[in-house]
Each structure stands twice: as structure tokens, then as C-alpha cells.
N, C-alpha and C positions, 0 to 999 in steps of 0.2 A: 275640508269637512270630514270627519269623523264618521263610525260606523259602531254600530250594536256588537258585543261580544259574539264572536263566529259562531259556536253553539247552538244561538238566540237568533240567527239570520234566514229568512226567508228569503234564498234566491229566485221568487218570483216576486215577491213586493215590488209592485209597482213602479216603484221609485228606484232599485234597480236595475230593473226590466228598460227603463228610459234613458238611464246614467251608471253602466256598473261600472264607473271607473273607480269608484272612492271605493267600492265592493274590493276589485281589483286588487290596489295597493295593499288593503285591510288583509288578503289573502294572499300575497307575495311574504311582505314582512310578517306575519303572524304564522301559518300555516299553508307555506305551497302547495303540499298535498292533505286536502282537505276530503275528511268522509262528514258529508251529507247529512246531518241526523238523521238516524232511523231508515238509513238507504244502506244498499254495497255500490255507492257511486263516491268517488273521489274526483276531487278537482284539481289540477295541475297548473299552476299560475305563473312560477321565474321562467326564463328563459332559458335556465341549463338543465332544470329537469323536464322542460316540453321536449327540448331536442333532444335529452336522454331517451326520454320516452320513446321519441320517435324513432331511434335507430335501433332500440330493443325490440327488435319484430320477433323473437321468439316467445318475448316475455307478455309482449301487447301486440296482442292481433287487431287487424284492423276490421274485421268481422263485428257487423253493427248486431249486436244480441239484444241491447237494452237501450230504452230510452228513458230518463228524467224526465216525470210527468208531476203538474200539479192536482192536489186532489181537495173537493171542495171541504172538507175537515180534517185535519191531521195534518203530518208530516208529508214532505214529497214522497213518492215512491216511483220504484222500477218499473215499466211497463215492457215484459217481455215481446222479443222480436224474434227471437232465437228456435222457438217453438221444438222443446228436448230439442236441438241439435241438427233440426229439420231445413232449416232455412237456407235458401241458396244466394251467396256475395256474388258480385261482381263488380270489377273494377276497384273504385274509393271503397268499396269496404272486401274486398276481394284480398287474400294473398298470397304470395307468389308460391308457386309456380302459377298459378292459375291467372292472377292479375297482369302478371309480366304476358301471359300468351294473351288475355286482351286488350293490351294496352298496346301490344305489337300488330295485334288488328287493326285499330281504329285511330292510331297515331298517325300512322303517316297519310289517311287521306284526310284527316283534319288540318295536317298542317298542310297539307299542300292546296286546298283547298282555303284555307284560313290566308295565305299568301296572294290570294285574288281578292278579296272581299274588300279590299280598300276603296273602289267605287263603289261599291255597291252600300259598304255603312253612309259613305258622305250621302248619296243620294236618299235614305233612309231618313239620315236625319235634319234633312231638309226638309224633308216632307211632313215628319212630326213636328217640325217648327212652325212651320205653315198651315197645318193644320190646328194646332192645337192653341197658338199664341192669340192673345184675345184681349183687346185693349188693354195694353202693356204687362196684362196678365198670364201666366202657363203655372199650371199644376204639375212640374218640371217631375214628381217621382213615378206617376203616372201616363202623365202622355210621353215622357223621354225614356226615364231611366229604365222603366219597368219593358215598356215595347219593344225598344230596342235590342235589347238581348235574345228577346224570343223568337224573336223576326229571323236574328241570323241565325239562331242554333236549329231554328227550321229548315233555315235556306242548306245549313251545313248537313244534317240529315237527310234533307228531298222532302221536306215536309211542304204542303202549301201553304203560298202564302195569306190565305181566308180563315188556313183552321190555326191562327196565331190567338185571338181574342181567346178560343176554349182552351190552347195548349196553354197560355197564363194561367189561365184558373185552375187547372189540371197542377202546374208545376209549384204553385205558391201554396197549394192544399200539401201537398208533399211536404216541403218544409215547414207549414203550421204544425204537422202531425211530428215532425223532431224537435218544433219549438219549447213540447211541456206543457205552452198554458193550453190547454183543449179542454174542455169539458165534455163528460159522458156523451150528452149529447151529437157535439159536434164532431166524436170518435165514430158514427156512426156511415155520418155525412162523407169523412173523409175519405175510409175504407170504401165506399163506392167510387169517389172519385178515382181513389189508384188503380181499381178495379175498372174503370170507363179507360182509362189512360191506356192499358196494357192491353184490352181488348181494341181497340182504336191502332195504337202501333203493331200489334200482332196483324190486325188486317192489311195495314202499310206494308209490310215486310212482308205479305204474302204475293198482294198484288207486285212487291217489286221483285221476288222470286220468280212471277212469271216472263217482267221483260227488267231487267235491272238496267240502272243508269249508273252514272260516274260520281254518285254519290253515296255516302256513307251506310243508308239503306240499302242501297246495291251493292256496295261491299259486302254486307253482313247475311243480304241475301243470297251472293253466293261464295259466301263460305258456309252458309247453313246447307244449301245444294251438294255441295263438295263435301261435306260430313267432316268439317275443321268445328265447328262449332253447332250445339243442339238450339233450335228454333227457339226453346223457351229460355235462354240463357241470351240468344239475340234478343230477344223481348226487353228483358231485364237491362241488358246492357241501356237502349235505346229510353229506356224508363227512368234511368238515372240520370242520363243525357239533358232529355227534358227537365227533369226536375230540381235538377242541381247547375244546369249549366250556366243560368241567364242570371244566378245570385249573386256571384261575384262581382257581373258587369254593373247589376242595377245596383245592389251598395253602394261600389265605386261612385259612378254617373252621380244619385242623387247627392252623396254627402261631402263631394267636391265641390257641387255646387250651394250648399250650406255653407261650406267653413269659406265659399269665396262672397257669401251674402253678407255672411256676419263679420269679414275682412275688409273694407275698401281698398286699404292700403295697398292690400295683397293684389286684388282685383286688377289695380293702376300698374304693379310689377309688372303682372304675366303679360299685361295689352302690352307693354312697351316693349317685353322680352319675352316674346313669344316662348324663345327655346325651353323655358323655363315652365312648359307647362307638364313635359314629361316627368321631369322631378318632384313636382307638385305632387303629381299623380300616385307617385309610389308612397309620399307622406303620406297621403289621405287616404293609402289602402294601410298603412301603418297604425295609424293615429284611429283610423274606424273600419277595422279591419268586417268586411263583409261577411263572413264565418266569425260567428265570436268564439266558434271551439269547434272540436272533431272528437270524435267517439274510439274509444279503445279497449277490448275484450282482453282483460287478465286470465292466461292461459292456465298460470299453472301458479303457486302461492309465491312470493314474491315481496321484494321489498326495492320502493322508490323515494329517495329523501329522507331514508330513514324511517319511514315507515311501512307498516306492514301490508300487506295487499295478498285475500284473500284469494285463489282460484274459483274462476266464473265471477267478479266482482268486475266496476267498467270505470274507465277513468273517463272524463270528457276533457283533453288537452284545450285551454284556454289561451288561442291565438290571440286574442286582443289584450289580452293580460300579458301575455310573454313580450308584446309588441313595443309594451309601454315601461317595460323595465329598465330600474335606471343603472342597474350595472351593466346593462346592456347597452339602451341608448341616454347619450346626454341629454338633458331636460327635454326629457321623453311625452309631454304635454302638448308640446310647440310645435309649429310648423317650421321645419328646417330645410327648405329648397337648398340649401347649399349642403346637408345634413354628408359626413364623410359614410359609404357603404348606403346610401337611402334606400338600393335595392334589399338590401340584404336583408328584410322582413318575414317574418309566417304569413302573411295574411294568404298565398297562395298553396300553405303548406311546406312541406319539406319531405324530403329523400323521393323515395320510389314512387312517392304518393302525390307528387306536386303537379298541382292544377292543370289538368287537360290543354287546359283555354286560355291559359293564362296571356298568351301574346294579344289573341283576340278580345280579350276583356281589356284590353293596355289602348288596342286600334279604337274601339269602339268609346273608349274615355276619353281619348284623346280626342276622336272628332268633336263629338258632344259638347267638349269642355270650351274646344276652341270656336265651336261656333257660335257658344255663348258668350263668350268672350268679344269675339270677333261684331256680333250681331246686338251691341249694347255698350253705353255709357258707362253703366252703374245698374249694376242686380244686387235688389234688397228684398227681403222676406217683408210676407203681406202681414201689417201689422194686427188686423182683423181675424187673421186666418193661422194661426201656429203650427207646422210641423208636426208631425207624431211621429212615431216610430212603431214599427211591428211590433207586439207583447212579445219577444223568444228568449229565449234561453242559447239558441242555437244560430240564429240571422242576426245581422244587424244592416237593415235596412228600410227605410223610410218608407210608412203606409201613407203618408201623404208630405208636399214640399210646396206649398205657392212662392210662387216667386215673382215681386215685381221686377221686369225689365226696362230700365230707362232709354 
């Protein structure tokens, strides 16, 4: 299926807000690096100029200054984040030197800590089975994919495990607010929530200031004690944590278990060949990559693909586009369990900047998948009940999934 001359394209239309892959292709072969109408935002779509992009740290900082917003008359526009110059990065939008000293904070008690959690998911998602499965029914993006995430990036911070139901709400208002589609209104709503989020873990990291544990809150509270790090840059750090951490796992979770609804075939492989469900997994971060893009601040004027790139102008790198390239991969539509390199995908990102969490979002698929698997005949989508997906620009992950289980 074909697409509207680029010019003429509204990347919030609906329709591919739901499906931009034909978007995608339209913007590979016609213009990789695409400007916007009427924006300073460019779009990055092959795979050899995302990974250009991405190694040119001098030339694109990863410093988020603007966001792609839709507006209820007109053209898209920018929605400045940058405020003159005023704005403080950390981490994913942080660069180095600054990102490197905290990524060398919060690395190695993630991973060491992410290396235990193997009982602790299975027993998780037992319990969201059990809870949630209701004559041969589960609303799998919600009671699974969505919980799940949040649960452990709590448990990995020292967060409780009661305040997960508002840390959802809290972390998925986050990414609304980088999706684009928001209206005036709901711009209002949101800024309180990240405003409730920050004040909430600023109290976290106070109280663990005064007796810290062996968790990543007690890490950061005493590095902020020890004067390696300022309290309000602890904050931030912990606010991006929340809000970005549980996106990857819940894309992953729900739309593995889509593409294995709408499969049978596939379904009958994995039960017989178990082994074959980690490979799966890395397709279906390929093929529905949970970030459908990442934001990149043009430092200074510049040119990528040929063309030209303003200074202060912002690309948004399109992982799910680069994902599905076919000089990159062969019949890049498909699911390829045998696929040769199946790791070697964006969807966790690339260089200095790759996925925090990415092992933990791999654990937490893996269980999920296999206990669906393992805990069913034959899972088919409820024929009453359709799928949606998040309206973004920026997620690609399912606001709702039923699923019958046989």
C-alpha cells in the first residue's frame, strides 16, 4: 500500500499513528532525512544514516530541547523543552562527560541487581496470571505487559511494591507528553503529573539519605551525601528511570504476544522448540521496535544525507524505520527465528546510549512469553474486542491486547 506525496503527509494521521510502516518505506526510498513541513524537525529513516547520526555525537547531541507536537489547526510544530539553554539532561538525553559519570553510577548496581531478579519476575508473573486470567480471557497489555515492568524497576530502585499502580500512571503520562498527540488541555494534566513524580521520588531519596539500603536509591543517596552527585540531578536521574524504564519491556511483552496470536503456526514452533523463544524475541523487538525513534539536538549547522541541518534544528532517529530496512535486513517484514545477526537491531538503541535495561527487559519477555506459551493450547485475539495501540509518534506500544487463551 502506497502513501500520499511526503510534503502532503501528516505524521499524526491516525492511520499512521496505528501502522507507519508503509509511512516508513515511503520515507526510506523517497527522503531519509525528511524536514517536517513548517517544523526545524527532520526525520531519519535507513539504517546507515541512523547509525551515522548516532556516532556523530559532536554534531547531534543527545540533549532533548524539542518535542514534535500536534496542533489542533495547522502544521505540526516544536514544542520547546530547552528553555534558552536552561534545562538540565541526564542520562538518555545527557552527554558525555556528564552521561558517562552517570551511567557509571547507576550501571553497575542495576546490573548486579538485575542478575538476581530471575525469581523474583517468574514469581511476578505467576501471580499476574492468576490474577488477571478470567474465563479463558486476560487483557495481556494491561494486566501483563504493562505491570510487569513497573514492578521490577521499582523493585530495582527500592521503590514499594503498593506505589507501582500510581508509578504506571506517573511513567506512561511521561511518554504521552513525547508522543505529540496531546492536546492544550491534556498539557496541563501532564506537567502536574511529572511535577507529582519528582516531588514523590525527591521524598524517596530523602528518606533513603537518612538510612540507605543496597539499592539503587541508596546508591544515589549516598553519592548525593558524599558530594559526587547534586540531589536535584539524583531526582532527575530516578524520573527518567521511572518513566522510560518499563517501555521497552511492555512493547516487547504485549506485541510478542500479538504477532504469536495472529501466527498459529508460529505458536506450535516455540511450544515444541522451546529454545527458540529468545530469538523470537529479538525479531519482535526488530519488527515492533518499542521506541519508534529518539530525539537528537543539531549543535551546530550541518549536513546528513545530503542534506542540510540548521543549528538548534532536532532530528527524531527512527528505530523502527531503520529496523525494517531492506539493505539492511532480508525480507525485513517477516519473522525470521533463524534470521543471521537477529541481535543486531536498534530497537535498544546504539553506542554510548544503549538501553540501561536492556538484559532485564530480554528476562522479563522471556518469562511472560514462555508462560504463555507454556500455560495454553492456542492464544487467539478476542474477535469482539480489537487491539489499539498508544496514539505516538514516540512509543510503540499497545493500549489494549485481549487475548483468548485456549
Amino acid at each position: 500500500m502506497g502513501v500520499a506525496p511526503l510534503d502532503t503527509i501528516d505524521i499524526f494521521d491516525p492511520e499512521h499513528l496505528e501502522d507507519p510502516y508503509d509511512l516508513y518505506r515511503s520515507l526510506r526510498e523517497t527522503a531519509p532525512v525528511h524536514q517536517v513541513p513548517g517544523t526545524d524537525f527532520y526525520l531519519v529513516s535507513t539504517w546507515k544514516l541512523v547509525t551515522e547520526a548516532v556516532s556523530r555525537t559532536e554534531d547531534f547531541s543527545s540533549n532533548l530541547t524539542g518535542v514534535l507536537v500536534r496542533q489542533p489547526e495547522g502544521p505540526p510544530a516544536t514544542f520547546d523543552l530547552d528553555g534558552g539553554g536552561q534545562a538540565v539532561h541526564v542520562l538518555a538525553t545527557a552527554d558525555d562527560p556528564t552521561h558517562l559519570a552517570q551511567r557509571k553510577l547507576v550501571l553497575p548496581v542495576l546490573g548486579k541487581r538485575i542478575r538476581t531478579l530471575g525469581p523474583t519476575v517468574r514469581e511476578l508473573v505467576d501471580r499476574l496470571w492468576s490474577e488477571h486470567l478470567r474465563d479463558g480471557r486476560i487483557e495481556w497489555a494491561g494486566a501483563m505487559a504493562d505491570r510487569l515492568p513497573l514492578a521490577m524497576v521499582a523493585h530495582l530502585i527500592g521503590l514499594p511494591d503498593e506505589d507501582v499502580p500510581q508509578l504506571l500512571s506517573w511513567a506512561y503520562d511521561s511518554t504521552e507528553m513525547l508522543g505529540g498527540v496531546v492536546s492544550g488541555e491534556q498539557l496541563g494534566r501532564l506537567f502536574t503529573s511529572a511535577a507529582e513524580l519528582a516531588r514523590y521520588l525527591h521524598h524517596k531519596l530523602q528518606d533513603a539519605q537518612r538510612d540507605p539500603d543496597n539499592d539503587l536509591l541508596g546508591v544515589l543517596a549516598q553519592a548525593c551525601t558524599a558530594g559526587e552527585i547534586a540531589e536535584e540531578i539524583a531526582v532527575l536521574v530516578l524520573v527518567q528511570l521511572v518513566g522510560a524504564g518499563g517501555e521497552s519491556t511492555a512493547g516487547l511483552v504485549a506485541s510478542a504476544a500479538r504477532i504469536l496470536a495472529t501466527h498459529p503456526e508460529l505458536q506450535e514452533r516455540l511450544r515444541r522448540e522451546p529454545n527458540l523463544i529468545a530469538p523470537f524475541l529479538e525479531e519482535v523487538l526488530r519488527l515492533e521496535s518499542p521506541f519508534r525513534g529518539h530525539h537528537r539536538h543539531v549543535t551546530a549547522a550541518t549536513t546528513l544525507g545530503g542534506v542540510e541541518l540548521p543549528a538548534g534544528s532536532h532530528l527524531l532517529l527512527l528505530w523502527g524505520a531503520a529496523n525494517r530496512d531492506p539493505d539492511h535486513f532480508e525480507v525485513p517484514d517477516e519473522v525470521r527465528i533463524d534470521r543471521q545477526g537477529v541481535t543486531r537491531h536498534l530497537a535498544f538503541g546504539k553506542g554510548a546510549h544503549f538501553c540501561l535495561g536492556s538484559a532485564l527487559a530480554r528476562m522479563e519477555a522471556l518469562v511472560a512469553i514462555t508462560t504463555l506459551l507454556e500455560r495454553s493450547s492456542n492464544v487467539t485475539l478476542v474477535d469482539d474486542d480489537q487491539p489499539r495501540w498508544v496514539p505516538s509518534i514516540f512509543v510503540r506500544r499497545h493500549l489494549t491486547l485481549p487475548l483468548r487463551i485456549h
